[in-house]
N, C-alpha and C positions, 0 to 999 in steps of 0.2 A: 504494500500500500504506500502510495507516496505519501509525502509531509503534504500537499496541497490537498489530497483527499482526507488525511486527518485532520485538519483544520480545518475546511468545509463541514465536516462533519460535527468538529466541535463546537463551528461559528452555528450552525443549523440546529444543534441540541440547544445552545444557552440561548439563542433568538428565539425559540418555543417558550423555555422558560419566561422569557422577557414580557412575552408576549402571553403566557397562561395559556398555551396551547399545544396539542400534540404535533413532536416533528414531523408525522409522517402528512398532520394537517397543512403546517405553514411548507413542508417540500411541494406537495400538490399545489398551491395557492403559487408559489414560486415559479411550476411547472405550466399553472394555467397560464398566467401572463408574459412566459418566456423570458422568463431572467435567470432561470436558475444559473446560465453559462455565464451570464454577465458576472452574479456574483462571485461564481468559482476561480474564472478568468483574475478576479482581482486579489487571487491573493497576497501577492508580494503589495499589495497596499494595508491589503484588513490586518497581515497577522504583522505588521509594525507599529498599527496604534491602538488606540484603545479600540477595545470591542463597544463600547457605546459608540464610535464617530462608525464601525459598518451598521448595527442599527441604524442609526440616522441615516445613512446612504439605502439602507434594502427598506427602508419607511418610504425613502423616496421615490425607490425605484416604483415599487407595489401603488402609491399614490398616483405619480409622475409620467414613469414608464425612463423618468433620466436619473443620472447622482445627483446626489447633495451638495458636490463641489462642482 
């Protein structure tokens, strides 16, 4: 397993958390709106800062359909 797949994975467990909802819910809700690659794509951004600033960017994305930056 790569390190970007374990960190998708763990960004994807604690964003359920965050959110009070099942991963396998918010993967689907990710999946319906076609982000899920957007966010995977970004890991050399998420897993260098805080896990709040990808919330606020996959908030945006799911909102938006863009980032937060």
């Amino acid at each position: 397993m790569t390190e970007e797949m374990k960190f998708f994975m763990y960004l994807l467990e604690y964003y359920a958390a965050y959110k009070n909802e099942k991963s396998g819910d918010v993967l689907k809700a990710w999946d319906d709106l076609g982000i899920t690659k957007k966010i995977y794509d970004n890991y050399w951004i998420y897993h260098t800062e805080s896990i709040e600033n990808a919330y606020m960017d996959i908030d945006s994305l799911m909102s938006t359909g863009k980032f937060a930056w």
